[in-house]
Phi, psi and omega in degrees: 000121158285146147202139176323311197274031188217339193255017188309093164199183178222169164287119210258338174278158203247149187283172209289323164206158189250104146282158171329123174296161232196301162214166207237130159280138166314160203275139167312188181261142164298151166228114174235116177295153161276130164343137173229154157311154195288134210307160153240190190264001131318332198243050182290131155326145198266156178293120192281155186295328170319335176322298239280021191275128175279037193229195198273343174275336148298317187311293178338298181317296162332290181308309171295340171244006152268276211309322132003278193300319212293309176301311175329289230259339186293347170255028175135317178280073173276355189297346176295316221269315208274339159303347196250007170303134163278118168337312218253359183295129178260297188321293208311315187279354174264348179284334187276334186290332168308327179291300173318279189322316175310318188301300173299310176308321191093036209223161181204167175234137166275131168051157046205130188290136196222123178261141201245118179247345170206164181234101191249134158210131187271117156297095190252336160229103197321121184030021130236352198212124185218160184220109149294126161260125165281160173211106194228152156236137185262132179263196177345163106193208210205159170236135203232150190236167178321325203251001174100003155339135183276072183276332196223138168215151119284158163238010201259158196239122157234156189258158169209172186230115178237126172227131193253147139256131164230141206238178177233107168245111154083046169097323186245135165335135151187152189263152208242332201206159164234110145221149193241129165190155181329144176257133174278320213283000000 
């Protein structure tokens, strides 16, 4: 089953050098999604215009229509996820491989709908290099099998800390790094 919270990991590669963050952007205005029905292959989220701000609202912006796509790309569709994929995101490549694997199974997922509740974003290379704290709670879901069976399911809300690198290459966002674990806070 994807699910964020089944996906506790991190990306083991590092972008080519981590300079000194430089300045802490103030935390963004919370954004909190409304429950949306569980994605088709109608409703992949639209890209937002903001991606194309070469600054920290592009980053945001990124950062906020990857966790976006996450509902979206678990029932099948990765060509979104995997553009906006750093080659080297091990998190990014275990969701499409996870995906894949549902797929050949024949398997789909319900929920889980993920609400976004703060947006923290660190400038660390002026329009290029960013570091998104996310702060989301994933609600309920389930994995269903060909026939519509109930094979894996949860009912439980959990809170997380999703933390991103997102770099600016050849003009466009891509998340470069992941990691997801419990939020105590």
């Amino acid at each position: 089953m994807v699910v964020l919270a089944a996906l506790l990991t991190a990306c083991t590669g590092q972008p080519a050098a981590e300079p000194t963050p430089t300045r802490t952007a103030s935390p963004s205005p919370s954004r909190t999604a409304e429950p949306t029905p569980t994605p088709t292959a109608a409703s992949a989220p639209e890209r937002p215009a903001a991606m194309d701000d070469p600054g920290s609202a592009g980053a945001d912006a990124t950062a906020n229509y990857f966790i976006d796509l996450f509902e979206y790309v678990v029932n099948g569709d990765v060509t979104a996820w995997q553009a906006l994929s750093h080659p080297e995101c091990v998190f990014c490549k275990s969701v499409s491989d996870e995906v894949g694997h549902m797929a050949a199974e024949r398997h789909r997922q319900e929920g889980p709908n993920i609400s976004v509740t703060s947006t923290d974003v660190t400038e660390i290379t002026p329009g290029s290099f960013y570091g998104v704290d996310l702060r989301v709670t994933q609600g309920p879901h389930r994995e269903l099998n060909a026939s519509g069976a109930v094979v894996t399911e949860s009912n439980e809300t959990t809170k997380l800390l999703i933390h991103l690198v997102i770099v600016r290459e050849a003009g466009s966002w891509i998340v470069r790094e992941a990691e997801v674990k419990p939020d105590a806070g």
